[in-house]
C-alpha positions as CSV (number, residue, x, y, z in Angstrom):
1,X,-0.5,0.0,28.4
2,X,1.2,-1.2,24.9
3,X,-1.1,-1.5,22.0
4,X,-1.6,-5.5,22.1
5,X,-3.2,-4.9,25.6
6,X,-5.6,-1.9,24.3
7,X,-6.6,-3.7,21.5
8,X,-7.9,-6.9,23.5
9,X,-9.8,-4.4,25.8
10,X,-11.2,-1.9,23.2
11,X,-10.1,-2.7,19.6
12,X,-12.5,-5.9,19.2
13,X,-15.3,-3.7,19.5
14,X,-14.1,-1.3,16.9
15,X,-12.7,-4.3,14.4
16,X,-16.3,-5.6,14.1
17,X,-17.6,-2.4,13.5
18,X,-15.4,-1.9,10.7
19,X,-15.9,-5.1,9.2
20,X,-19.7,-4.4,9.3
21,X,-19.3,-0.9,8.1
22,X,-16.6,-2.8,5.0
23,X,-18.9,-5.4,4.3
24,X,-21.8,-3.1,3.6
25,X,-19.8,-0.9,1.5
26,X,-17.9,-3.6,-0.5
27,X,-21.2,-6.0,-2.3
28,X,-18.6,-7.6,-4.0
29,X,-14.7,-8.7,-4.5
30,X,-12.9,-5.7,-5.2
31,X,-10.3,-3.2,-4.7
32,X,-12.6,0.4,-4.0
33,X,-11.6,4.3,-4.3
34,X,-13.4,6.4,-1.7
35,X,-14.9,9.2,-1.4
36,X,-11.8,10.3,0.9
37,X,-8.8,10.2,-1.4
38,X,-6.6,8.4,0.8
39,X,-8.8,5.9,2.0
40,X,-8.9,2.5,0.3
41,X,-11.3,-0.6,0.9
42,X,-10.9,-4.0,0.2
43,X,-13.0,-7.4,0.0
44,X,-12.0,-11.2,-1.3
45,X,-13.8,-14.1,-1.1
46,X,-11.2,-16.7,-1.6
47,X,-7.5,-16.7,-0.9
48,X,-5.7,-15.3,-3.7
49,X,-2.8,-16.6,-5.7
50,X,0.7,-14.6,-4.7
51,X,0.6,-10.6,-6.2
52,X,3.0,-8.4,-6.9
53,X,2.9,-5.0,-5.7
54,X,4.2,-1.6,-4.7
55,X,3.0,-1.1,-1.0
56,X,2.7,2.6,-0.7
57,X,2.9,4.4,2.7
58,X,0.5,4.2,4.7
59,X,-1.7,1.9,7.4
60,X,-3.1,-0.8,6.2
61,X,-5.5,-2.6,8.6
62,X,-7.0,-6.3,8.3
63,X,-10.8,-7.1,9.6
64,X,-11.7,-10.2,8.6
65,X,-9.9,-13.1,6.5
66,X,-5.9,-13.2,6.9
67,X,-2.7,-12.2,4.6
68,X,1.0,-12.7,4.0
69,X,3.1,-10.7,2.5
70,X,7.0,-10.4,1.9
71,X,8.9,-7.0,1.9
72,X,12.6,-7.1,1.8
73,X,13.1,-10.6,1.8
74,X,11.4,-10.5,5.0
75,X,7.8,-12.8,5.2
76,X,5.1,-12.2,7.9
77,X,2.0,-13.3,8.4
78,X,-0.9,-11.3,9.9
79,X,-4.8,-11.1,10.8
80,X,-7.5,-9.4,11.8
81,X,-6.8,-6.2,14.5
82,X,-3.1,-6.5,12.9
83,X,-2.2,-3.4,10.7
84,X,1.0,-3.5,8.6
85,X,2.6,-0.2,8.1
86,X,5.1,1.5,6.2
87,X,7.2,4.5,5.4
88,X,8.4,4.3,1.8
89,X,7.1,3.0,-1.1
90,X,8.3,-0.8,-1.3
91,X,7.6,-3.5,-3.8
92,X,6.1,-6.4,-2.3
93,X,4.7,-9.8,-2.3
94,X,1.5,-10.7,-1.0
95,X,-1.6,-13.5,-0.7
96,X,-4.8,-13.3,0.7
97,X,-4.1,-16.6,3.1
98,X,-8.1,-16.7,4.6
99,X,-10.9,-15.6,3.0
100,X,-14.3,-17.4,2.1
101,X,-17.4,-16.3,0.4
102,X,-19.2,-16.5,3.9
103,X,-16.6,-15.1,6.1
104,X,-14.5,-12.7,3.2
105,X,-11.4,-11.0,3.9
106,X,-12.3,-7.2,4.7
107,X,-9.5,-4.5,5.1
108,X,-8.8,-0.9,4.6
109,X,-5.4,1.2,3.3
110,X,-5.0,4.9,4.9
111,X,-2.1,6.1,2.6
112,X,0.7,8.7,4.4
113,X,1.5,12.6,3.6
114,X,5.2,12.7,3.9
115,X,5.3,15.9,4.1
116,X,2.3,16.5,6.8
117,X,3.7,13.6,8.8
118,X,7.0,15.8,8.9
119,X,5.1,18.9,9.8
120,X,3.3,17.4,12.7
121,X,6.4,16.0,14.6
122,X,8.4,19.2,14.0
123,X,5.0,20.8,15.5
124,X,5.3,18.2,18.8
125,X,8.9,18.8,18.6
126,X,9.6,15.1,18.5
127,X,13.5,14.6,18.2
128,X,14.6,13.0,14.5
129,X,16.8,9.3,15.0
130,X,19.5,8.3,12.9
131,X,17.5,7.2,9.8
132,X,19.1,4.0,9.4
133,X,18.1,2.9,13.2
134,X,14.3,2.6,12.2
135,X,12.4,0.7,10.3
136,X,10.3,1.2,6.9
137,X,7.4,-1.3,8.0
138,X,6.5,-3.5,10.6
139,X,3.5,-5.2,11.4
140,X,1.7,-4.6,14.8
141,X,-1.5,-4.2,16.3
142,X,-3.2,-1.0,16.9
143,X,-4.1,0.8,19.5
144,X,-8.0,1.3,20.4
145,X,-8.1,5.0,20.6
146,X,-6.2,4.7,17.0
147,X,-9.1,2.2,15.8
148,X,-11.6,4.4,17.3
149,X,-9.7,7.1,14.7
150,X,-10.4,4.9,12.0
151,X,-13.7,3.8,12.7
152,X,-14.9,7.6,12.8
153,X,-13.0,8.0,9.4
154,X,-14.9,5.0,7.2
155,X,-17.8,6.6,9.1
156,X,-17.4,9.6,6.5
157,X,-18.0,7.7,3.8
158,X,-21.7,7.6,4.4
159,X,-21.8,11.8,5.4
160,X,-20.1,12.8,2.1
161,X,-20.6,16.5,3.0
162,X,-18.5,16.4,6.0
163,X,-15.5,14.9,4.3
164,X,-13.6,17.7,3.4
165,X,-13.6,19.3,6.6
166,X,-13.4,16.4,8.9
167,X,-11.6,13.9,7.4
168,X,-7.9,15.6,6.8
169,X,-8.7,15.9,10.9
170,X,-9.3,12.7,11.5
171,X,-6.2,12.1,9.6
172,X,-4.1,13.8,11.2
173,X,-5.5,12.7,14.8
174,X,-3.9,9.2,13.1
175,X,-0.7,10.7,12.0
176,X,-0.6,12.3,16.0
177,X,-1.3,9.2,17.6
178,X,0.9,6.7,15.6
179,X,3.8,9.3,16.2
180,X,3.0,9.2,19.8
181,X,2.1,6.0,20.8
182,X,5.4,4.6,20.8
183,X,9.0,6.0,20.4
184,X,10.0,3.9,18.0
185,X,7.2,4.6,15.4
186,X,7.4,3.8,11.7
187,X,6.5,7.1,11.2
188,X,9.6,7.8,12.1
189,X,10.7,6.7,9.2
190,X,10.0,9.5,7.4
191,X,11.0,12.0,10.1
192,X,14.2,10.7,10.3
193,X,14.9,10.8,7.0
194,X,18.4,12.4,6.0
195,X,19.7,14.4,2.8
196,X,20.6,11.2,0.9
197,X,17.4,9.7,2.0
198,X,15.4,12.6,0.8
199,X,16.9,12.9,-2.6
200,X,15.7,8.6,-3.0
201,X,12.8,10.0,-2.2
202,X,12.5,12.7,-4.9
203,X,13.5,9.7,-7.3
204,X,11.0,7.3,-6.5
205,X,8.2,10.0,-7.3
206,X,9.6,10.1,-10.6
207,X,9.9,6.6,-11.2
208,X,6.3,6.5,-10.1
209,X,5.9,9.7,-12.8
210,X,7.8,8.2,-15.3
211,X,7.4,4.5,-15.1
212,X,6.8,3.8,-18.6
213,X,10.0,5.5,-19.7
214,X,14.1,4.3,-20.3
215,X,15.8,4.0,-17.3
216,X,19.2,5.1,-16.8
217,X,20.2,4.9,-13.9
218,X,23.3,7.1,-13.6
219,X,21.6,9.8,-15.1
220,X,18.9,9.5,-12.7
221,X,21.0,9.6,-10.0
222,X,22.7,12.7,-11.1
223,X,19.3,14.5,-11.4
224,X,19.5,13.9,-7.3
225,X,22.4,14.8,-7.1
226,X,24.2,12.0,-6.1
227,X,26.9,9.5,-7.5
228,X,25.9,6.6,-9.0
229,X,26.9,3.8,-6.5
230,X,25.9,6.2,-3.4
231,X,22.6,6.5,-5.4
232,X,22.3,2.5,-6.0
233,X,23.1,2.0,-2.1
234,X,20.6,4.3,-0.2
235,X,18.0,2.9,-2.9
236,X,18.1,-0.3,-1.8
237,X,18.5,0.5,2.0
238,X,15.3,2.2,1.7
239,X,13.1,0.2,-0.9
240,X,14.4,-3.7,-0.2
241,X,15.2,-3.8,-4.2
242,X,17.2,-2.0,-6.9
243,X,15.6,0.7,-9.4
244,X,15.3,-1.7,-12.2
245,X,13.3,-4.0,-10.1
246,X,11.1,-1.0,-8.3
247,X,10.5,0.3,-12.0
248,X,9.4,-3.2,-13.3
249,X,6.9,-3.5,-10.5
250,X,5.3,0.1,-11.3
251,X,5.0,-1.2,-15.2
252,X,3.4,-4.4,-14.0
253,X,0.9,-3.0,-12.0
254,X,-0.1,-0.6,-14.2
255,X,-0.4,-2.9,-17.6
256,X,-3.0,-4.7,-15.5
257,X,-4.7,-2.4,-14.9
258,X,-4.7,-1.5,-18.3
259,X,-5.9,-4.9,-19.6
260,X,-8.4,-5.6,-17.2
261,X,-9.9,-1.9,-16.9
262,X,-9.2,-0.5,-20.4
263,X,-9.5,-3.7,-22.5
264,X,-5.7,-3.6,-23.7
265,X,-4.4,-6.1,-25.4
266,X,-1.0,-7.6,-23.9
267,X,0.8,-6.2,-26.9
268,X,-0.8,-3.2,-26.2
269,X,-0.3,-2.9,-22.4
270,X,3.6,-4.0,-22.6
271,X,4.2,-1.1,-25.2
272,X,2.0,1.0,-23.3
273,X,3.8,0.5,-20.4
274,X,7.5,1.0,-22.0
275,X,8.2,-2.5,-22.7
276,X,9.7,-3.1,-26.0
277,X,9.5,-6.6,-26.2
278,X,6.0,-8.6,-25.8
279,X,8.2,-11.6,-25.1
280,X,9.8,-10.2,-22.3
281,X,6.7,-8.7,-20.8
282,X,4.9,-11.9,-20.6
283,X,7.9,-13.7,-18.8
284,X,7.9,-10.7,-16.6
285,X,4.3,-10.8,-15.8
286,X,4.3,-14.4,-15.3
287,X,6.3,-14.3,-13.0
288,X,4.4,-11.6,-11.1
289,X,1.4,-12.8,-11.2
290,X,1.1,-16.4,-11.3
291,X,-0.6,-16.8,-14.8
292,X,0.3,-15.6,-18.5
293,X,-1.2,-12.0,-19.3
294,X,-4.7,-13.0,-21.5
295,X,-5.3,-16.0,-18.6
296,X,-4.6,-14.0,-15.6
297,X,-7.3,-11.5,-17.0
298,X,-9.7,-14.2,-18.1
299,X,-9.5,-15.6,-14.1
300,X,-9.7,-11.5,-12.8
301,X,-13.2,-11.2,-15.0
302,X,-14.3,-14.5,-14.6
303,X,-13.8,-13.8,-10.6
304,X,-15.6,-10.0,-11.1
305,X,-18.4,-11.8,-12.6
306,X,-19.0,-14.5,-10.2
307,X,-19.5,-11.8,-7.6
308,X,-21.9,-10.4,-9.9
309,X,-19.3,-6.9,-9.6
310,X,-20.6,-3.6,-11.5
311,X,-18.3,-1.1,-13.2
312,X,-14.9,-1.5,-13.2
313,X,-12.0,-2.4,-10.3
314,X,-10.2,0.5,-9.0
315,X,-6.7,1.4,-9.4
């Protein structure tokens, strides 16, 4: 049976319990840390104006509401039962397309272990593909043994003193199952991965490391190991954008944070950040995010105070 057809017999069941189980733990609009590291939740209440983003990898599973998002010059649409998943970090694009005070979008993020996703399949001995013949995200329903998985996991959040030894098994029951389920896996992804592939890898945690600092690129690629225009090309063949772009999403991100969370100034957060011209910075942010720097935060608060939100959004 392929995962649509599980997911109309058994996943319903397990959707509305996680919407109940998000909706209780979110009281207002919000991104939320968990007690389980890699476990993210997330409520709206109105459909949001486009984001940009870094989508990390991971599962991440609609509820309730609706979203679109656009990764690689690729746009999809999807809803509740639908997960989208990925195998590299990416930048991306996104809206919330339906949400609604009474009926809020609800959703969750389970982020990836590269390296315990590579141990499991080399402990099921499942063969490696040519790298380039699988994708880094698709969107697709999941299965309802793999929302069962899921359900169990958010579960934890109320048992806090069974999290440490039951949810990295819970976890990797996930990893097991999305490997397994089909072939053709986005998790596979990561398995495949080759020696080029690995070494973009190793760069993009030190972008991630390093965001704030210069960027050269040739001397970045030579720290991997690789020439500059071999280093340029398997970039972009596994991130959808160029190193510049990936860096300039990482410093967006982050200076909103900043300004929102910390109370920084735009001046502040661009230098913060590694920008050295405000100028630029709120061009660049405008263009990210819809709005100028000081009215995009003015809208985030005046949203976090309309839901009557206490302490501070989460990174």
């Amino acid at each position: 049976m392929d995962c649509i057809g599980e997911y109309v017999m058994n996943g319903e069941g397990n959707i509305a319990v996680l919407a109940s189980l998000i909706e209780r733990m979110t009281l207002s609009d919000g991104d939320y840390d968990t007690r389980i590291p890699k476990l993210k939740l997330y409520r709206r209440s109105n459909p949001t104006a486009v984001m940009q983003c870094v989508s990390e990898p991971g599962v991440g599973l609609i509820v309730q509401g609706a979203k679109r998002v656009m990764l690689a010059d690729r746009v999809r649409d999807y809803a509740v039962g639908q997960a989208l998943l990925t195998s590299v970090d990416m930048p991306a694009v996104s809206r919330i397309t339906k949400a609604s005070p009474s009926q809020p979008f609800l959703g969750l993020m389970l982020e990836f272990d590269g390296r315990e996703i590579m141990q499991v399949a080399a402990e099921l001995s499942i063969n490696k593909k040519n790298a380039d013949a699988v994708a880094r995200w698709s969107i697709e329903f999941l299965s309802g043994s793999l929302l069962d998985a899921l359900v169990r996991l958010v579960r934890l959040i109320d048992e806090p003193k069974y999290i440490p030894s039951l949810a990295p098994l819970i976890e990797r029951e996930i990893i097991i199952r999305l490997l397994m389920d089909k072939p053709d896996s986005i998790l596979m992804g990561l398995v495949a991965l080759g020696s080029n592939e690995k070494k973009i890898m190793s760069a993009i945690a030190w972008l991630k490391e390093n965001y704030s600092k210069s960027l050269n690129i040739d001397q970045l690629a030579d720290s991997v190991h690789m020439s500059s225009s071999t280093f340029r090309r398997y970039f972009s063949s596994l991130t959808g954008t160029t190193p510049i772009q990936f860096q300039k999403a990482l410093r967006l991100q982050e200076a909103r944070w900043l300004m929102l969370n910390e109370n920084f100034d735009a001046g502040r957060a661009a230098v913060q950040v590694g920008y050295e011209s405000t100028s630029q910075f709120s061009r660049e942010y405008r263009r990210a995010f819809d709005a100028p720097p000081h009215r995009d935060v003015v809208r985030l608060r005046s949203l976090l105070k309309s839901n009557e939100q206490k302490g501070k959004i989460e990174r």
